[in-house]
N, C-alpha and C positions, 0 to 999 in steps of 0.2 A: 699154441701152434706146434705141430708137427713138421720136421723140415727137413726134406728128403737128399742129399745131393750123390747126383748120381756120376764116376766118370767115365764114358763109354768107349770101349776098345771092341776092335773084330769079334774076339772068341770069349771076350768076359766083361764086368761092369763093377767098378767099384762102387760101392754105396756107403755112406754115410748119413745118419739121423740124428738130429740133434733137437733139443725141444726150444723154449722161445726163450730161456732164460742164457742158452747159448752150451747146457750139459748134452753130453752124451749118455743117453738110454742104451744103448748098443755100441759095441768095438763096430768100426768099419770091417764091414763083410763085402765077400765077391760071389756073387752071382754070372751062372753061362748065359751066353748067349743063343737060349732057347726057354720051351716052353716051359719046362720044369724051374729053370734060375728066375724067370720074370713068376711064378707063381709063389714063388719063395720069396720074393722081394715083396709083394701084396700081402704077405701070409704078415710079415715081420710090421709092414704100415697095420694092417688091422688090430694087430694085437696091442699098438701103442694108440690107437685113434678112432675112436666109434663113428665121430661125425667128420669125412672128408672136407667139408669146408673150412676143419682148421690146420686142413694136411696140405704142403708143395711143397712138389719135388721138382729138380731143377735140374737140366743135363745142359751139355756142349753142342751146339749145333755141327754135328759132324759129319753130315751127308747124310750116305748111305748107311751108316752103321749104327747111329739112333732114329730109323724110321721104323723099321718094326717095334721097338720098345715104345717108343711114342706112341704110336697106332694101340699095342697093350693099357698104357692110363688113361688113351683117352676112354678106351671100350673100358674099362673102370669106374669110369666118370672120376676120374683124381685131377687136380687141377695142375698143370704141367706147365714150365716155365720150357721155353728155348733160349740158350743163351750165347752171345757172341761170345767165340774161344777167345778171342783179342782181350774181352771184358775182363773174363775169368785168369790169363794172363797179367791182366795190368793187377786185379785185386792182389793175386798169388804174392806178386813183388812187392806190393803195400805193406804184406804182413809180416815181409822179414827179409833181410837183408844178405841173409846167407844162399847159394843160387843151390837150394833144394828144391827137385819138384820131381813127386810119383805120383801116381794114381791113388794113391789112398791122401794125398795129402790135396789131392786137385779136387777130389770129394769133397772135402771137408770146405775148402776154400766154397767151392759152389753152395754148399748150406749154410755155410754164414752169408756167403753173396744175398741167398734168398732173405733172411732174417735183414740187414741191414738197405738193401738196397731197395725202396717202397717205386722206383721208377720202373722197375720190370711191370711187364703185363704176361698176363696166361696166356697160353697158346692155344688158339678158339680151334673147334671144330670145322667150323669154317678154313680156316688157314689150313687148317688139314688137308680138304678138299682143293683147296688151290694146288697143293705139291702135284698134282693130278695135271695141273695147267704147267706148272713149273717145268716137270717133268719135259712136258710134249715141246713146250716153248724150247728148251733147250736142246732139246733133237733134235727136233726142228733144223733151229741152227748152226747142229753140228754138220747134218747134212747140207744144207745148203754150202758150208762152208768146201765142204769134200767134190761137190759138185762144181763147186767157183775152180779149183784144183783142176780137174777133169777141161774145165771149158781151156782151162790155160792152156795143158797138154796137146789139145786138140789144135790150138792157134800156134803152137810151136811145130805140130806135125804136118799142118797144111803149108806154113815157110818153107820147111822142108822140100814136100812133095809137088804142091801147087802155087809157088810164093802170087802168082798174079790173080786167084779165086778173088783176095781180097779188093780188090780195085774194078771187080766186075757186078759186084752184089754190095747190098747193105750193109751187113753183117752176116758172118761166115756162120751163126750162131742161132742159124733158123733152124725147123723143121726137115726144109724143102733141101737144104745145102746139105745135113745132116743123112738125109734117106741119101743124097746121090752120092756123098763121101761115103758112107757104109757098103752101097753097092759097089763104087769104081773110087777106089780107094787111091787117088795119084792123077797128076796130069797125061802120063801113059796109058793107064786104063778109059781115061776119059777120050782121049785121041783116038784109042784104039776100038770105040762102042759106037753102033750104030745110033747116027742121026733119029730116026725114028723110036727106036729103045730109048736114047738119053730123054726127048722130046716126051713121051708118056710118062717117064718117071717122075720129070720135074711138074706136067702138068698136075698130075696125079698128090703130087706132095706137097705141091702147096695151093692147090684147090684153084687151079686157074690163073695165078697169079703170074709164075713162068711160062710163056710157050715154048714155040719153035724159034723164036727170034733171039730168047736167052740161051738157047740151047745152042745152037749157031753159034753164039757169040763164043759160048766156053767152051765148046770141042775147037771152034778154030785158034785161040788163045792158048789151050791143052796141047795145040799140035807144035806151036812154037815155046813151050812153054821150056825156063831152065830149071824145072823141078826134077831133082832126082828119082833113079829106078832104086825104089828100095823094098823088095817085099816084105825084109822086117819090119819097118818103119809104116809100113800099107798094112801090115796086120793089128800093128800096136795102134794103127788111128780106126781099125774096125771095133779092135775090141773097146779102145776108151768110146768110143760114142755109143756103143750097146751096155757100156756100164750105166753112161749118163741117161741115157731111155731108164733105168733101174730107179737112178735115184730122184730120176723126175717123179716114176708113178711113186716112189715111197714117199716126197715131200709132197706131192697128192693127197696121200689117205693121212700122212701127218697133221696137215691144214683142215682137212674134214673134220677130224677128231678135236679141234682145237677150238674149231666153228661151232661144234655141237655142246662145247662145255660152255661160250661164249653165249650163247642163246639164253642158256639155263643161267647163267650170271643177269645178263641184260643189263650191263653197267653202262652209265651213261658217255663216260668218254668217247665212245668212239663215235658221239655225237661231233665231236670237234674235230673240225676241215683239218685234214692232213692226217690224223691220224688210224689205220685202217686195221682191222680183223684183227691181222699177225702181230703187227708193233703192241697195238694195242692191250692184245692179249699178254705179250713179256711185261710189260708195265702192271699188268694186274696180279698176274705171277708172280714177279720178283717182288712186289710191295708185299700181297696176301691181303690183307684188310684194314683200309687206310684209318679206322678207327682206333689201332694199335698205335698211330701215333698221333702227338699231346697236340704240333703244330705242321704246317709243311716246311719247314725249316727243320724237323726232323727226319722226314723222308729225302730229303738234299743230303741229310746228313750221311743215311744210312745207302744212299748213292753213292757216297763220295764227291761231292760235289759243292760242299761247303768251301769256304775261302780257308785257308790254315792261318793262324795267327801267332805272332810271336812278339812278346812284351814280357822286357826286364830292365827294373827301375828306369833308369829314361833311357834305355833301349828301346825302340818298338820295329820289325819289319818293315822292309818299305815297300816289299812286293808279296802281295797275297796270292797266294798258288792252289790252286786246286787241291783239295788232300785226296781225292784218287784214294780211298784205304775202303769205298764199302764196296757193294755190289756192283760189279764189273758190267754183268748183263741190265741193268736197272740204269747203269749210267750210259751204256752205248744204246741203248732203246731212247730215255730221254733224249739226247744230247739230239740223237736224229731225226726224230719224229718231229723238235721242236723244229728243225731247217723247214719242214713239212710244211707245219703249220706257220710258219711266217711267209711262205709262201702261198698259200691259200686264202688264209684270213687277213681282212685290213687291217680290222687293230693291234694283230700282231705281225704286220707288214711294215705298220707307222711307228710302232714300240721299237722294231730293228733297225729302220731307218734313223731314228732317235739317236740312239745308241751309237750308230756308223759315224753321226755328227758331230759327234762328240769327242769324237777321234779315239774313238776305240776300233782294236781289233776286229774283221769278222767273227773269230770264232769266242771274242772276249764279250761279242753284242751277241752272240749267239747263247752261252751261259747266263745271261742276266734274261734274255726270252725265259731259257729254263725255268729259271727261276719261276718267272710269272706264271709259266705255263703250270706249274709243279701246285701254285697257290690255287688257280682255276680248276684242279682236276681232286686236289683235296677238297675245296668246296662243294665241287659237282658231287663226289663221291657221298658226304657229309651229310649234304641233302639231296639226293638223291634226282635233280634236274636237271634237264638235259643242258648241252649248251646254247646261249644266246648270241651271236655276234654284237660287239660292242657297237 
C-alpha cells in the first residue's frame, strides 16, 4: 500500500508518502496550491504505484481550502480519506509528548493515521455531490439568520415611530403592514395620508384582507399616536424593510435550488410527519451518506450528541452531559425537527409523553426522541423505505 498524507494550507500543501511497511519513498514535499503543485503531487503517486487501489491519500477536513484538491483525486479516481482535524490532533499527541507540531510533521501523522487506523471510510463521490446540498443548506441559513436581524430592527423602529401598530394588527411582520410602513413610514405620515390612498394600499397588499374599516382604525390611532417625528429613523425603517424584500426573494431561489437537488436524491426521510424539504435537506447534508457510518449511535456521535462519560477506578460521573464537540448544524437540525415530529406522529408523541413521566426534563425526553428518531432515519436510509407510522 501506498499512503499518501496530505496537510492543507491556503497557498500550499504538505505531503508525505509512506509505503505499508511504515518507510519513507520520499522526503516530505510541498506542493502550491494550484494546477501545476496537484499535477506534481499525482506525477510523485504514479511513479510509486501502478494500481490506485493500493494508493490513499488522507487530508484534514478543512473547509474551503481542501475542496478543490479533493475535487482533483476524485477526478483521479484515487481513493481520498477526509478526516476530522480533532482526530489528526488527538493521534499527533499519542506519538509524543513533546508539544511539536508543523505541517510536515501533521503530514506524516495523517499517513500513519491512514496505515493504522482500519475505521476510516473513503470519501464517495457521492458525498462529494452533497457539499452541493451542504453548501445551499448553509446559506440558506446564514441568510435566514441576517433576515431574523432585519425583522428585529424593524420591531424596534415601529416602537419607536408607531409603538400602538402593534395592538391593532396580528403581527406587524406581514406583507400588507410591510408595503404601508415602506410608503408612510411613522405614525405622522400615517395621520397625515389620505383616507382613500391609505384604504387602496392596504386593500391592494394584502389582497382584500384590510379595508376601509382597518384603515380607519390606524389613521385614527396614528392621529393620537405618541410615536416620534423622526425622519432618520423613518428612513432607516424604509431602507431595512426593502433590504428584507432582498433577502426574502434570495432565500426564495436558495430553497428552489435545494428542492431541485432534493428531488434527484429522493431520500426517504422526508417521508416522516414533521420533517420538511429544508430541515430535511440540512440533515442529509450535514450526514452525506448514512452508509459511512458503522451504526446510528455513530451519527449521534458525529452530532455531538452522544452522552460524555467519565470513569476512573471507582470513580464514575454522575451526570452525563451532551458532548456538543460534532456538527453544530447536524445537531441543531436534529434536535428541532425531532419537537416536529413528536408533535405530528403518535408514536413519537407517546415515546415523549413516556419520557415526561418519568420525570425527565423536556428538552432531556426531547434528546432520547433524538435518538430514536436518528435510529429510524438510519434504517429508512439503509433500506431505502419510506416511513410507516407505528
Amino acid at each position: 500500500m501506498i499512503l499518501v498524507g496530505i496537510d492543507v494550507a491556503k497557498d500550499k500543501h504538505d505531503c508525505c508518502i509512506i509505503n505499508s511497511d511504515g518507510k519513507f519513498p520520499e522526503e516530505v514535499f510541498s506542493i502550491l496550491n494550484n494546477r501545476e503543485g496537484y499535477e506534481t503531487l499525482y506525477k510523485r503517486i504514479c511513479s510509486l504505484a501502478v494500481d490506485f487501489k493500493k494508493v490513499k491519500v488522507g487530508l484534514e477536513s478543512t473547509g474551503h481550502y481542501s475542496s478543490n484538491l479533493l475535487a482533483f483525486l476524485l477526478d483521479k479516481h484515487l481513493t481520498a480519506y477526509v478526516i476530522n482535524p480533532l482526530r489528526v490532533n488527538l493521534f499527533r499527541k499519542g506519538q509524543s509528548l513533546r508539544r511539536t507540531k508543523t505541517d510536515k510533521i501533521d503530514s506524516r501523522n495523517i499517513a500513519h493515521l491512514l496505515m493504522t487506523d482500519s475505521s476510516l471510510k473513503p470519501y464517495s463521490l457521492s458525498s462529494y455531490h452533497m457539499e452541493e446540498l451542504k453548501s445551499l443548506t448553509r446559506y440558506r441559513g446564514t441568510k435566514v439568520r441576517e433576515r431574523t436581524k432585519l425583522k428585529t430592527s424593524i420591531a424596534r423602529l415601529v416602537t419607536i415611530l408607531f409603538p400602538e401598530l402593534e395592538q391593532l394588527v396580528s403581527s406587524i411582520h406581514i406583507h400588507s403592514i410591510y408595503a404601508m410602513l415602506e410608503k408612510f413610514p411613522g405614525s405622522a405620515y400615517i395621520a397625515a395620508t389620505h383616507l382613500t390612498r391609505l384604504t387602496a394600499l392596504l386593500l391592494k397588499a394584502s389582497r382584500g384582507r384590510f379595508g376601509r374599516e382597518t384603515a380607519i382604525r390606524i389613521r385614527d390611532t396614528a392621529k393620537q399616536s405618541v410615536g416620534a417625528v423622526s425622519p432618520a429613523k423613518s428612513m432607516e425603517l424604509q431602507h431595512t424593510i426593502a433590504h428584507l424584500r432582498v433577502y426574502d426573494q434570495e432565500i426564495g431561489e436558495i430553497e428552489s435550488e435545494i428542492e431541485k437537488i432534493m428531488d434527484d436524491v429522493n431520500s426517504p426521510i422526508t417521508s416522516v410527519p414533521g420533517i420538511g424539504m429544508q430541515m430535511g435537506a440540512v440533515i442529509l447534508a450535514e450526514i452525506g451518506s448514512f452508509r459511512r457510518f458503522d451504526s446510528p449511535d455513530k451519527i449521534l456521535a458525529y452530532a455531538g450528541m452522544s452522552p460524555s462519560m467519565y470513569q476512573s477506578g471507582k470513580l464514575t460521573g454522575s451526570y452525563s452531559r451532551m458532548e456538543k464537540r460534532g456538527s453544530r448544524y447536524l445537531r441543531y437540525a436534529l434536535f428541532n425537527v425531532t419537537r416536529y415530529v413528536c408533535h405530528y406522529d403518535p408514536g413519537f408523541t407517546a415515546y415523549l409523553s413516556k419520557k415526561r413521566k418519568e420525570g425527565k426534563h423536556y428538552y432531556v425526553a426531547i434528546s432520547h426522541a433524538v435518538k430514536r428518531l436518528v435510529r429510524v432515519l438510519y434504517a429508512m436510509e439503509i433500506s431505502g423505505n419510506r416511513y410507516q407510522t407505528a
